[in-house]
NUKOLVO-588396 format. One line per 5 residues: number of its first residue (from 1); their letters; for each residue x negated, y negated, z negated of C-alpha. Coordinates in nm, 3 decimals. Layout:
<pts>
NUM	a	X,Y,Z  ...;
</pts>
This chain:
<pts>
1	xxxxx	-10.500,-11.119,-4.629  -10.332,-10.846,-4.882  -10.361,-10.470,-4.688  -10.044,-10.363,-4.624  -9.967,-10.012,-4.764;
6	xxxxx	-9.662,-9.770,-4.619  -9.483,-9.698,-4.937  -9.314,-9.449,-4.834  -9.635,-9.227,-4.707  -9.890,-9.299,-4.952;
11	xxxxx	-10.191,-9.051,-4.878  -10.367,-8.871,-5.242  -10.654,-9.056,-5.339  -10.458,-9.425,-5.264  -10.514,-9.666,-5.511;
16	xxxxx	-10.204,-9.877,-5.638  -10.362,-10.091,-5.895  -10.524,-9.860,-6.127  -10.287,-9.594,-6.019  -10.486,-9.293,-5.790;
21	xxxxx	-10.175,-9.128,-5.596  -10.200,-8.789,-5.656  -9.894,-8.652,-5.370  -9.534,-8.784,-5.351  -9.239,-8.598,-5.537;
26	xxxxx	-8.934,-8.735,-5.472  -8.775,-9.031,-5.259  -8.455,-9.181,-5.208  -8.295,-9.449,-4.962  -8.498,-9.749,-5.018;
31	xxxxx	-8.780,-9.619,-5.311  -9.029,-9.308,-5.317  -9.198,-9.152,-5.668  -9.560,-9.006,-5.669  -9.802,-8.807,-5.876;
36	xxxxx	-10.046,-9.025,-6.049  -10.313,-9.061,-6.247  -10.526,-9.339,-6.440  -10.657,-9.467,-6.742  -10.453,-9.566,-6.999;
41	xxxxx	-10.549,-9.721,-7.343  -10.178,-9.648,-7.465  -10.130,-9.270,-7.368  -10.312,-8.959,-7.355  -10.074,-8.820,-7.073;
46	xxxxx	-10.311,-8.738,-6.752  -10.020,-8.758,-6.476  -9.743,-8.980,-6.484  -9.491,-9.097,-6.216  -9.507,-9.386,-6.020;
51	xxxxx	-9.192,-9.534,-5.823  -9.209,-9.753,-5.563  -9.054,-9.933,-5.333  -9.171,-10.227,-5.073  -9.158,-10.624,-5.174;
56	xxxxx	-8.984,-10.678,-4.786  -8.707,-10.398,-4.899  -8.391,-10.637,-4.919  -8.233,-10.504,-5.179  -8.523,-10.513,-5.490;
61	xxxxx	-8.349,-10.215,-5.654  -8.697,-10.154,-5.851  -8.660,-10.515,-6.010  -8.366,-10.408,-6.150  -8.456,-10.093,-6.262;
66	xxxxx	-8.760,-10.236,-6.380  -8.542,-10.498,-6.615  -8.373,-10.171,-6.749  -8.580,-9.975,-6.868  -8.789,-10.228,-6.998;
71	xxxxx	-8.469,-10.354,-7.241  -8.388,-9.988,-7.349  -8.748,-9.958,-7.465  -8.738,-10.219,-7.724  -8.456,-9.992,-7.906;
76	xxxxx	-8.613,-9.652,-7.874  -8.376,-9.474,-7.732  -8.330,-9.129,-7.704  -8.314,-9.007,-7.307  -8.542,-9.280,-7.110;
81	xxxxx	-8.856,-9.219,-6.999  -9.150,-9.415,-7.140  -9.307,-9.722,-6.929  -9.693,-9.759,-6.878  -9.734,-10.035,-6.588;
86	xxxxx	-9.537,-10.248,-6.423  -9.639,-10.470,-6.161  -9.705,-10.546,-5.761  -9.994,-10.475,-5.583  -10.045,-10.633,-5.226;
91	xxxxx	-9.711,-10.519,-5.082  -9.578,-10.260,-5.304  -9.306,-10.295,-5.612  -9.411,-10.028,-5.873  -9.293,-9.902,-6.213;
96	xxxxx	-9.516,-9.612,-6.387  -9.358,-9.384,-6.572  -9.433,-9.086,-6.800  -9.368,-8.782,-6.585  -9.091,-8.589,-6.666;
101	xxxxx	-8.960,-8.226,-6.572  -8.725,-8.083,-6.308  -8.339,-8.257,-6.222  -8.036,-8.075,-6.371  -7.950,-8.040,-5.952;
106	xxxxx	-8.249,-7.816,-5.915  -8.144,-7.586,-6.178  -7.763,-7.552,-6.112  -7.896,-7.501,-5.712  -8.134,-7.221,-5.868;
111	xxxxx	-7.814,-7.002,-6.069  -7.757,-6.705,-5.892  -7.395,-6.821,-5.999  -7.400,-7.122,-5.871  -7.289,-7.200,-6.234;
116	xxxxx	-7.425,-7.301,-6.593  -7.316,-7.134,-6.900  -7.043,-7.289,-7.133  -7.247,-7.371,-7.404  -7.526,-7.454,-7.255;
121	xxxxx	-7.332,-7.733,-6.973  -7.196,-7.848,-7.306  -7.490,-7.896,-7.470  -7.653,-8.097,-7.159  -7.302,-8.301,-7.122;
126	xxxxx	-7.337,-8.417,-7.513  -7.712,-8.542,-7.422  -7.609,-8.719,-7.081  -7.262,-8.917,-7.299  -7.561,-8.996,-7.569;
131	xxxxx	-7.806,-9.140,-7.279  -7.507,-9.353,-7.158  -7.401,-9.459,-7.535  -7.762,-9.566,-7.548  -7.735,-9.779,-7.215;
136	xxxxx	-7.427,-9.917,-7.271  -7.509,-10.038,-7.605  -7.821,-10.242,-7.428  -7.535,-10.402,-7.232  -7.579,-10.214,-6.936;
141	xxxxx	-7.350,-9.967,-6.704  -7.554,-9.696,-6.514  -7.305,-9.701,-6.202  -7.453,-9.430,-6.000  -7.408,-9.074,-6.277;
146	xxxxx	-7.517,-8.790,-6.083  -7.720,-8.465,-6.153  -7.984,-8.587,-5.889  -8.028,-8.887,-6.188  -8.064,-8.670,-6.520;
151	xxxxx	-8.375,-8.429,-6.558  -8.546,-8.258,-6.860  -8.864,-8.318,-7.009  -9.156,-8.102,-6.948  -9.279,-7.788,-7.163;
156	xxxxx	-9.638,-7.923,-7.203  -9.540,-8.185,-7.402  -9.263,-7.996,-7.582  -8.993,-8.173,-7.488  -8.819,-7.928,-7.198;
161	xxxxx	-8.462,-7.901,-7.379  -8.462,-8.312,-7.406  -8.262,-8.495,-7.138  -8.396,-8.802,-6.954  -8.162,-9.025,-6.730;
166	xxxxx	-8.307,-9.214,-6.453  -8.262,-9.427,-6.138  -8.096,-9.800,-6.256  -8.146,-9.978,-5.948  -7.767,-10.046,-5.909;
171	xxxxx	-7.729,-10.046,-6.278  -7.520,-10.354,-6.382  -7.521,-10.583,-6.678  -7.109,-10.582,-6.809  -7.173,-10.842,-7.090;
176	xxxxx	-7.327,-11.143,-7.089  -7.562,-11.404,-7.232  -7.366,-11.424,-7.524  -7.293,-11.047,-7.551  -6.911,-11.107,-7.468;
181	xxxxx	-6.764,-10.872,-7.172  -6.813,-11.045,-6.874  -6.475,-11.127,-6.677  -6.385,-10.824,-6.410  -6.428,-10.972,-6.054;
186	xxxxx	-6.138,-10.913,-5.840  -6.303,-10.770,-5.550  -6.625,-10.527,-5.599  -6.810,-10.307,-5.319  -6.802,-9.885,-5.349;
191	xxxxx	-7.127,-9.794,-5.578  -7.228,-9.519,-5.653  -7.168,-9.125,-5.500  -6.864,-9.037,-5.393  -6.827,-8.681,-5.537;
196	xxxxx	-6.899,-8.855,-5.908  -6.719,-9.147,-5.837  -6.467,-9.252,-6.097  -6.095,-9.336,-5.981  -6.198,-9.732,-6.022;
201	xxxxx	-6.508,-9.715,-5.774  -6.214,-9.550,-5.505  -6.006,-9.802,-5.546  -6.268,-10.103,-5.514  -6.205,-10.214,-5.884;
206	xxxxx	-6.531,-10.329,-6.148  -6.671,-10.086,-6.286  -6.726,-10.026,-6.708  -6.834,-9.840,-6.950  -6.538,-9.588,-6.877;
211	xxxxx	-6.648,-9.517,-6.545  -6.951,-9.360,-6.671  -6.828,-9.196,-6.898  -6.587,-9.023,-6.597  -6.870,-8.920,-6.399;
216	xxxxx	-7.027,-8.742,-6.639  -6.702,-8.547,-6.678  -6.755,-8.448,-6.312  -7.117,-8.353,-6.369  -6.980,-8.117,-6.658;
221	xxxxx	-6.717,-7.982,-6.485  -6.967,-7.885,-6.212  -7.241,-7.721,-6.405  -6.930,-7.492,-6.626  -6.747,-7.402,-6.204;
226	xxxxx	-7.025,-7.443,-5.937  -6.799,-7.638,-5.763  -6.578,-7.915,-5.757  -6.274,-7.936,-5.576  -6.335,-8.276,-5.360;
231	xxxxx	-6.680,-8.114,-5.295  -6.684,-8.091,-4.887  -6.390,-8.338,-4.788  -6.410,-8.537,-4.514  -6.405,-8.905,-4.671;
236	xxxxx	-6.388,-9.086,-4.995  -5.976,-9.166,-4.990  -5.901,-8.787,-4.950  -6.139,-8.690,-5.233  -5.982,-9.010,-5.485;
241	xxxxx	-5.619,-8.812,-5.400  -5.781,-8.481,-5.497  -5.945,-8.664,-5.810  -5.612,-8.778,-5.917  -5.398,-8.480,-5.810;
246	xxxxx	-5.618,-8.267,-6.032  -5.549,-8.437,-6.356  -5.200,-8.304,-6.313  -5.048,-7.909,-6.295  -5.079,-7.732,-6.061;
251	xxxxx	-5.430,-7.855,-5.964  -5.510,-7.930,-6.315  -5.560,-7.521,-6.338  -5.832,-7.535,-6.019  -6.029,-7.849,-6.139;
256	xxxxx	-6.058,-7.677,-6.479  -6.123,-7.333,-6.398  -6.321,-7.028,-6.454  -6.500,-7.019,-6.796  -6.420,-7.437,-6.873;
261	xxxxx	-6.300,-7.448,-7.245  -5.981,-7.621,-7.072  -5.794,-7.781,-7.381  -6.074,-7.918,-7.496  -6.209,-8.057,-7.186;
266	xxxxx	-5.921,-8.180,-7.094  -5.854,-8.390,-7.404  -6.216,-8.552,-7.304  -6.031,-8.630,-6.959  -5.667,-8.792,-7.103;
271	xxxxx	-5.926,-8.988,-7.373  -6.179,-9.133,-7.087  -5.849,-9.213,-6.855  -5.695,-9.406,-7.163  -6.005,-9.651,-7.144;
276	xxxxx	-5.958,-9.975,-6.971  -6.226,-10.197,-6.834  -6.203,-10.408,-7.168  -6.199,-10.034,-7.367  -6.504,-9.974,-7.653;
281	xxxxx	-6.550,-9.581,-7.593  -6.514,-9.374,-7.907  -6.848,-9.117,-7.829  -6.843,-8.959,-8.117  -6.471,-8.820,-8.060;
286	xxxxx	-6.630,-8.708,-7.764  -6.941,-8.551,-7.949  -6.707,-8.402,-8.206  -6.463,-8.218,-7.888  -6.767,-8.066,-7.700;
291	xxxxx	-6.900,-7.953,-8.033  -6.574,-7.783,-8.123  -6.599,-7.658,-7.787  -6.935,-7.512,-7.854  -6.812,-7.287,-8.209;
296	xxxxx	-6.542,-7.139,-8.017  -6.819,-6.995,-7.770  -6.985,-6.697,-7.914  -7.275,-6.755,-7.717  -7.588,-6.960,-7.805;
301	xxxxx	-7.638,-7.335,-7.714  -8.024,-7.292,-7.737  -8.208,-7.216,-7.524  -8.120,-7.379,-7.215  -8.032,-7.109,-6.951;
306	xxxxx	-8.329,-7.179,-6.762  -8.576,-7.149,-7.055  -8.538,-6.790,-7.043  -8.472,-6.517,-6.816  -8.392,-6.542,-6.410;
311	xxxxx	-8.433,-6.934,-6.354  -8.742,-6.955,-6.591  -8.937,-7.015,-6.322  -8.814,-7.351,-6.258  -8.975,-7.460,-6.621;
316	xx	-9.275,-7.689,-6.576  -9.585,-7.621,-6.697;
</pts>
């Protein structure tokens, strides 16, 4: 009979396959991600990541993610991390990944502003839209945009400005076999978070490439004011009347406030709420706004603000 393992307290020095668990890093509801290492004929990374989650969990999140990842590596895309196993051992689900740096959430919790600098939110918003034009052009929605989902790669392998987006376990497929849009269903479940939720997820409807695309707006938004203005309310119908009020004057003016570059971000909001479920996004009208945004800011967009000065201590190693 197979050992049973407890994924979600794996002790250093476990073996998973030929994966020796080093100490975990991160978990969330249903999977947990640990420090590894082992030999590899394909890499000469020592540590990677390895993400797990239990063959009795009922919702197989991994499998999907899994599927992913392993369709957006055939293209080479430009922000997903790099497989090296997948597999089950005894009663564990695991993907092993190349280990990346520190989430955008830990660096926007580490400003002594609570906020990111224009250019440089801008310059991390252009990455996360490219990430999604990438996944979307595999066929897949991401579902669930948040900064807990988007981190940076890591200085010793010279990659800490590059973005990586993660976590596809409620990722969804929106064409199908035949590459044609799949037909909306009428009556979806909430996915996702609410404070990056797009108007569509409130109200129940399925979810495309638009939706995405709206989250990500949020995300910016954040990183440019600290704060968004749904952030705290009590429950998800009071924050989608907040969401929607603030497209409109006179909360318009406290959604987009502080040091936001507010024509032109709001010109990325009236084009994403144009988009319909059946919409193809135009991302390079979206590229060409943020970089327009970017000249009219005298400051830098490299570095990143935590590359240098107060938050450099968050880099990796």
């Amino acid at each position: 009979m197979d050992k049973t393992l407890d994924v979600s307290n794996l002790s250093p020095g476990t073996q998973v396959y030929k994966w020796t668990i080093d100490k975990k890093i991160a978990q969330g509801d249903f999977s947990f991600i640990y420090a590894c290492n082992g030999s590899s004929n394909m890499s000469n990374h020592k540590q990677f990541a390895l993400k797990c989650e239990s063959a009795q969990s009922p919702l197989q999140m991994l499998k999907v993610e899994a599927f992913v990842l392993q369709k957006i590596s055939k293209r080479n895309s430009r922000h997903f991390c790099d497989i090296e196993d997948i597999g089950k051992f005894q009663n564990i689900h695991y993907i092993v990944m190349h280990m990346v740096g520190r989430a955008l959430v830990d660096y926007m919790k580490a400003s002594p502003t609570g906020t990111i600098s224009v250019n440089c939110a801008l310059s991390v918003g252009i990455q996360i839209f490219e990430a999604l034009e990438d996944l979307h052009i595999c066929g897949y929605i991401h579902r669930d945009l948040k900064p807990s989902n988007i981190c940076f790669g890591r200085r010793d392998r010279g990659e800490h400005g590059k973005l990586y987006l993660l976590s596809f376990g409620i990722s969804r497929r929106y064409l199908d076999s035949k590459n044609q849009l799949r037909k909306p269903r009428e009556h979806v479940e909430f996915r996702g978070t609410v404070r990056y939720a797009s108007m569509n997820c409130h109200q129940l409807q399925e979810l495309s490439r638009k939706d995405d695309l709206e989250s990500t707006l949020y995300v910016l938004v954040e990183m440019i004011t600290g704060q968004l203005p749904w952030k705290g309310l009590p429950d998800g119908a009071t924050v989608a009347r907040v969401k929607q009020q603030s497209r409109l004057p006179p909360a318009i003016t406290q959604f987009l406030r502080g040091a936001c570059p507010v024509e032109d971000l709001r010109e990325v909001m009236n084009l994403i709420d144009s988009y319909s479920y059946f919409s193809n996004p135009d991302y390079n009208t979206i590229y060409n706004i943020l970089r327009r945004a970017m000249r009219r800011n005298p400051q830098p967009e490299h570095p990143y603000d935590w590359e240098q000065g107060g938050t450099n201590s968050l880099c990796d190693l």
